[in-house]
C-alpha positions as CSV (number, residue, x, y, z in Angstrom):
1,X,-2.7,-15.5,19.3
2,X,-4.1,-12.8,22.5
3,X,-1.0,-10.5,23.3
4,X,1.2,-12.2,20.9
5,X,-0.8,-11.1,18.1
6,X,-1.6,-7.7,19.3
7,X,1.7,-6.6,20.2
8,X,3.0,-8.0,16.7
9,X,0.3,-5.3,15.0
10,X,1.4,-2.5,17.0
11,X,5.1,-3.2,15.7
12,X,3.9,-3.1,12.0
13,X,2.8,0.3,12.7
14,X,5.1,1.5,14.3
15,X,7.8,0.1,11.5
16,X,5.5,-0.1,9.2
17,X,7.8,1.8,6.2
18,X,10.3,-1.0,7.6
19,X,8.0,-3.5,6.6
20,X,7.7,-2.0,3.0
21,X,11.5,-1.8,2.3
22,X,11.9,-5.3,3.3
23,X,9.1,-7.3,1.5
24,X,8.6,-5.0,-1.5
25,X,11.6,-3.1,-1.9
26,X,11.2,-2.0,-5.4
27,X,7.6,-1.1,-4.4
28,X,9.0,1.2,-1.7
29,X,11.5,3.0,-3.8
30,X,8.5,4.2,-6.0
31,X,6.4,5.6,-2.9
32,X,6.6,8.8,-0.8
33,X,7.4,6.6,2.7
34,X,7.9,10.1,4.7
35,X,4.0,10.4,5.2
36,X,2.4,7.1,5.5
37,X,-1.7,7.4,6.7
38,X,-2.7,4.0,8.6
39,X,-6.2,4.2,8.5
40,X,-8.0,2.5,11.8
41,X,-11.2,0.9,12.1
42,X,-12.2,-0.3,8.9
43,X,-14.1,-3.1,8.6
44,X,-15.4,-5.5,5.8
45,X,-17.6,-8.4,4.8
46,X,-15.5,-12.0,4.7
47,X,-16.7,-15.0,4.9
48,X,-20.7,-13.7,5.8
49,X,-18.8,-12.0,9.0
50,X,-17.9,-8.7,9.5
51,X,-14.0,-8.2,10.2
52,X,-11.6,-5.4,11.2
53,X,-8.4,-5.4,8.8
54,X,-4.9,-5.6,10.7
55,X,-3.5,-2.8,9.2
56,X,-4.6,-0.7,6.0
57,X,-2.6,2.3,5.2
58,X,-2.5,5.3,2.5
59,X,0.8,6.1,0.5
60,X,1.4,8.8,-2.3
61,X,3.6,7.5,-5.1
62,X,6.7,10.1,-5.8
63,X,6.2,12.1,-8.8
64,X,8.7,10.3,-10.4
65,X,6.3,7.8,-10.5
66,X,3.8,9.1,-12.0
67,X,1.7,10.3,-8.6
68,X,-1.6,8.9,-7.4
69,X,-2.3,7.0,-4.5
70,X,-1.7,3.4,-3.2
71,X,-3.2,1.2,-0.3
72,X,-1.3,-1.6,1.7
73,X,-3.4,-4.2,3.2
74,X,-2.0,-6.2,5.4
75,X,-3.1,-9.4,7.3
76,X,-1.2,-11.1,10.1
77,X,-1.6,-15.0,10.6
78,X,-0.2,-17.3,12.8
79,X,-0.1,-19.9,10.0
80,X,-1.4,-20.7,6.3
81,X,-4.9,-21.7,6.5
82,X,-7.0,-22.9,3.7
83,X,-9.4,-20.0,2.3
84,X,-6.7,-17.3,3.0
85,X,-6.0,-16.1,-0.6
86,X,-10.2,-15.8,-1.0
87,X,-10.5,-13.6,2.0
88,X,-7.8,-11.0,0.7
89,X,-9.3,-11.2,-2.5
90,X,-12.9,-10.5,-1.2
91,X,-10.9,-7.8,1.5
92,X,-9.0,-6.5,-1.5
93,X,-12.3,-5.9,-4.0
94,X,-13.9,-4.1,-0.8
95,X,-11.3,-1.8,-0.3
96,X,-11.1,-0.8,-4.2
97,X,-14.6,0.3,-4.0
98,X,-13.9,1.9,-0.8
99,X,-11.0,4.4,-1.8
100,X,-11.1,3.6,-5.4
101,X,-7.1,3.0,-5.1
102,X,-4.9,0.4,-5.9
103,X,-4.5,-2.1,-3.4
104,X,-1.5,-3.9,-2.4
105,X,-2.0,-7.1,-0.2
106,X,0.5,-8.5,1.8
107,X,-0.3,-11.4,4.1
108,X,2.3,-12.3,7.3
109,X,2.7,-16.1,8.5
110,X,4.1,-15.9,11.7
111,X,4.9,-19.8,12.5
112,X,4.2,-21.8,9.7
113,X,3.7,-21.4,5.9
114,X,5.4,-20.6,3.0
115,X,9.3,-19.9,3.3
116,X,10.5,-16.4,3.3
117,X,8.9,-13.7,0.5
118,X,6.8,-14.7,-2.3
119,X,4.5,-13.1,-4.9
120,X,1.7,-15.6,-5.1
121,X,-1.6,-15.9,-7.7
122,X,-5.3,-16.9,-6.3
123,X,-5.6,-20.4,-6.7
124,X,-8.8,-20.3,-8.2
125,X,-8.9,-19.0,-11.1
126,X,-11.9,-17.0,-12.0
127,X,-11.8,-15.6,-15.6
128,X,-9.9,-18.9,-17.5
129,X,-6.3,-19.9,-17.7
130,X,-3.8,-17.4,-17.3
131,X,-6.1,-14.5,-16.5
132,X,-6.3,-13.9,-12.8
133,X,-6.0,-10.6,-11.8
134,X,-5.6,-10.8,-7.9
135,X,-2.1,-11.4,-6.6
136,X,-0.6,-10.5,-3.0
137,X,2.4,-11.2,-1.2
138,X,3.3,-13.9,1.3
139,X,5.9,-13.2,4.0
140,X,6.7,-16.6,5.9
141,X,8.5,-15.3,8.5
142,X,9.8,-18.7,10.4
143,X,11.3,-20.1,7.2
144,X,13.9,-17.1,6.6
145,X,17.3,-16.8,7.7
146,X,17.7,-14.4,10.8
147,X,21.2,-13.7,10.6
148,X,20.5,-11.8,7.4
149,X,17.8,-9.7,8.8
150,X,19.8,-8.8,11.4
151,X,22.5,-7.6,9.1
152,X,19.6,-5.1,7.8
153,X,19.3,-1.4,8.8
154,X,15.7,-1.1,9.4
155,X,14.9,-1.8,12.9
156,X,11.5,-3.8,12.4
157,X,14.0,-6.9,10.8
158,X,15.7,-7.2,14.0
159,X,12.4,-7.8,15.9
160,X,11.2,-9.8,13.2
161,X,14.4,-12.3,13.3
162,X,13.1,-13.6,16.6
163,X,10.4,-15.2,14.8
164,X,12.8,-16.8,12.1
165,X,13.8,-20.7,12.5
166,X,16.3,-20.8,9.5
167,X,20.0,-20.7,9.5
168,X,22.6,-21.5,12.1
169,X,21.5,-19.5,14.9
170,X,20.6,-21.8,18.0
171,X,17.8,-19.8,19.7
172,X,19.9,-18.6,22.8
173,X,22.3,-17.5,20.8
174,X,19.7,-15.8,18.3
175,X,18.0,-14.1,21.4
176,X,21.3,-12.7,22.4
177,X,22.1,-11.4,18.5
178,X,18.3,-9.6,18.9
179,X,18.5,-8.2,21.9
180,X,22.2,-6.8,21.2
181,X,21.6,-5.0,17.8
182,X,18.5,-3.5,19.0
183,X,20.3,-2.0,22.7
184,X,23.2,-0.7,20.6
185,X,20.7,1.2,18.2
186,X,20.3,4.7,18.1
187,X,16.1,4.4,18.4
188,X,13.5,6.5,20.8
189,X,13.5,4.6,23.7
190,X,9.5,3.8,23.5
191,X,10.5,1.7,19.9
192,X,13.3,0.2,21.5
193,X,10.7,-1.3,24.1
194,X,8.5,-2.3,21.1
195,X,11.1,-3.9,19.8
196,X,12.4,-5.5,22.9
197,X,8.8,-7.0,23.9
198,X,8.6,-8.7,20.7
199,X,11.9,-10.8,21.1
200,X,10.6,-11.6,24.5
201,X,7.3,-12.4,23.4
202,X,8.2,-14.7,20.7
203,X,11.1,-16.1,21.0
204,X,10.4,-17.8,24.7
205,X,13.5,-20.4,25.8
206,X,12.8,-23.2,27.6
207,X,15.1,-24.3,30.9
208,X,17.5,-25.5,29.4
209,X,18.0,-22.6,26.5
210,X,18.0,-19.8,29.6
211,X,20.8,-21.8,30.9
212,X,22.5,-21.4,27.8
213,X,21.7,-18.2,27.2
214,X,22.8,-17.2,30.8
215,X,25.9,-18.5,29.7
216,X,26.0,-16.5,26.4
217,X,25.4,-13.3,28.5
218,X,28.2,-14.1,31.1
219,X,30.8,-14.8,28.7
220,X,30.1,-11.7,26.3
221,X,29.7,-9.5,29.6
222,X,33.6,-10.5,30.8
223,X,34.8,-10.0,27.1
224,X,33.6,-6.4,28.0
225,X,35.2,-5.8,30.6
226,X,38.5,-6.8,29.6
227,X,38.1,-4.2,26.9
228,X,37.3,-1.5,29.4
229,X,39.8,-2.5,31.9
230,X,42.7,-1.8,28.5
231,X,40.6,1.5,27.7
232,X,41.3,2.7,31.4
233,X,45.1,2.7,31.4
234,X,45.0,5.3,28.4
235,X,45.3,8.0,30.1
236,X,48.1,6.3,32.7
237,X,50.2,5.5,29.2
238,X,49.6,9.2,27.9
239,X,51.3,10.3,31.5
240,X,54.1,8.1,31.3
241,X,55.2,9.0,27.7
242,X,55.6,12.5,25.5
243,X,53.4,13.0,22.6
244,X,54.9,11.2,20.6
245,X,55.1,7.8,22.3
246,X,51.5,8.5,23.6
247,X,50.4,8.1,19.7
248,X,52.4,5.1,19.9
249,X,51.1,3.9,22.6
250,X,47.0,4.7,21.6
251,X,47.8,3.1,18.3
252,X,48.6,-0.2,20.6
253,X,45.7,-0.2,22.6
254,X,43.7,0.8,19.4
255,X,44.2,-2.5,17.7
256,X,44.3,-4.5,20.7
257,X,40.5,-3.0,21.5
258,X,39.8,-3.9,17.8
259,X,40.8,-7.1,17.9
260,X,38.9,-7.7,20.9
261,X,35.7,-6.7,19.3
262,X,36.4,-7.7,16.1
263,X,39.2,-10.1,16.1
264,X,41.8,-10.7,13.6
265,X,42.1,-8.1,11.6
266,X,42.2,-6.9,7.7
267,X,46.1,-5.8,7.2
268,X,44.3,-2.7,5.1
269,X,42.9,-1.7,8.9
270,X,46.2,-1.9,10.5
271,X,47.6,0.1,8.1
272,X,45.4,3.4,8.4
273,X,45.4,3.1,12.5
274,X,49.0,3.1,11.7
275,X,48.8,6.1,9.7
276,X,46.8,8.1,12.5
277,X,49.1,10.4,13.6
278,X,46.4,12.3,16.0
279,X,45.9,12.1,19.7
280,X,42.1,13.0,19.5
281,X,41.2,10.9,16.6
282,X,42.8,8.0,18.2
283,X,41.0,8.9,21.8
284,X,37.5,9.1,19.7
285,X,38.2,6.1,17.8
286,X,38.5,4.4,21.4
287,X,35.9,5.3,23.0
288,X,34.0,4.1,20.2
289,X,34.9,0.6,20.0
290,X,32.9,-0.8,22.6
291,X,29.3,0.3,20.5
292,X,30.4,0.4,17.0
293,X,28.8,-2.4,14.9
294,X,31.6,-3.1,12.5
295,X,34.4,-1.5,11.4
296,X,33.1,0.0,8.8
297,X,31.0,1.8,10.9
298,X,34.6,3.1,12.2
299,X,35.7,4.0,8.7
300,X,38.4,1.6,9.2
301,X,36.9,-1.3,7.2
């Protein structure tokens, strides 16, 4: 995959706790994610050839969990290929007589393979029926549902829902979604660019999708300024009026910014703007609007 692939392994590390708390969530809860170790360089025997693991990487469980140590291997791929499970098996054996750890595989399809997350058995097995003792995880990324990743708080998901083909998102629309949750973020700029180069990278549009997306961009970028251009005659209203019909007026402009942004809304919402009774929280609430995610995230949801 060249770049592609290379800039998709620098993401893992750089989110790689991400990575944990979406694929093995239970798994994470159990592990001290505060000091990960990503060991470089190691390399093993597959196949008769000598290869470099994509990422390997230390963890301490929390005492709660009884301490001690686990490793997470974890292989990238563009698609399933035959011979796959073998290799982490043979990668996974190496690795135990290594560091003498527990090893946790996980192995990424980035195009094609098996849909969404999936705790899956060698096929071969090599001690009778029933007794295999190597499992792993497979991630098929292209199979999953964006929209639901980029409903999630960690940061990696929204970089990895440019690589998802499921649900209702055409891709314009999709890149749009991407690029909008990660710029409204509150992330070191050098991740945001991480982040920002893998929606570019893989999640290319064709002619016909730029024009679309073009489109998308114009349309949302007028629906801003309409919201800006009722934010700027605050202060004109709070002139005109005493204090009292100022917190009139804000309320007003309040939901009118809110249903911009978030359209129709709950009657419980209207009710506690209506019970705001303070200039400032009203002012904060409005200049807020424009980068809040939800309403929730206003505490009016």
């Amino acid at each position: 995959m060249g770049r592609h692939d290379s800039i998709f392994k620098r993401l893992l590390r750089e989110f790689f706790t991400d990575l944990l708390r979406l694929a093995v969530p239970e798994v994470a809860a159990s592990l001290d994610l505060a000091r990960p170790v990503l060991l470089d360089k190691e390399f093993f025997t597959a196949g008769g050839r000598r290869r470099e693991v994509d990422l390997l990487a230390r963890l301490s469980f929390l005492a709660m969990a009884g301490g001690g140590v686990l490793l997470v291997h974890v292989e990238v791929e563009a698609r399933a290929r035959p011979g796959m499970e073998r290799r982490l098996w043979l990668y996974r054996n190496q690795i135990q007589a290594a560091h003498e750890s527990h090893v946790l595989s996980i192995v990424l399809y980035l195009e094609r393979g098996l849909r969404g997350i999936q705790w899956r058995t060698l096929g071969e097995d090599l001690f009778g029926p029933g007794r295999t003792d190597f499992h792993y995880l497979a991630f098929g990324l292209a199979g999953c549902d964006p929209a639901a990743y980029l409903a999630r708080p960690e940061p990696l998901a929204w970089g990895l829902a440019a690589l998802m083909r499921g649900g209702d998102l055409l891709r314009p629309a999709l890149k749009l979604a991407c690029l909008d949750r990660i710029a409204a973020a509150d992330l070191k700029e050098d991740r945001r660019l991480l982040l920002i180069d893998c929606v570019e990278m893989y999640l290319e549009l064709n002619p016909e999708e730029e024009a679309e997306y073009s489109a998308l961009c114009a349309v949302r970028k007028n629906r801003e300024v309409r919201v800006m251009a009722t934010a700027m005659t605050w202060s004109e209203r709070m002139e005109a009026k005493g204090i009292e019909k100022g917190v009139r007026a804000l309320r007003e402009v309040l939901l009118s910014l809110l249903e911009q942004r978030f359209g129709p809304l709950p009657e419980a919402t209207r009710a506690r703007v209506e019970a705001i009774s303070s200039l400032d929280r009203l002012t904060r609430l409005g200049t807020r609007v424009l980068t809040a995610r939800s309403l929730a995230a206003l505490r009016l949801g």
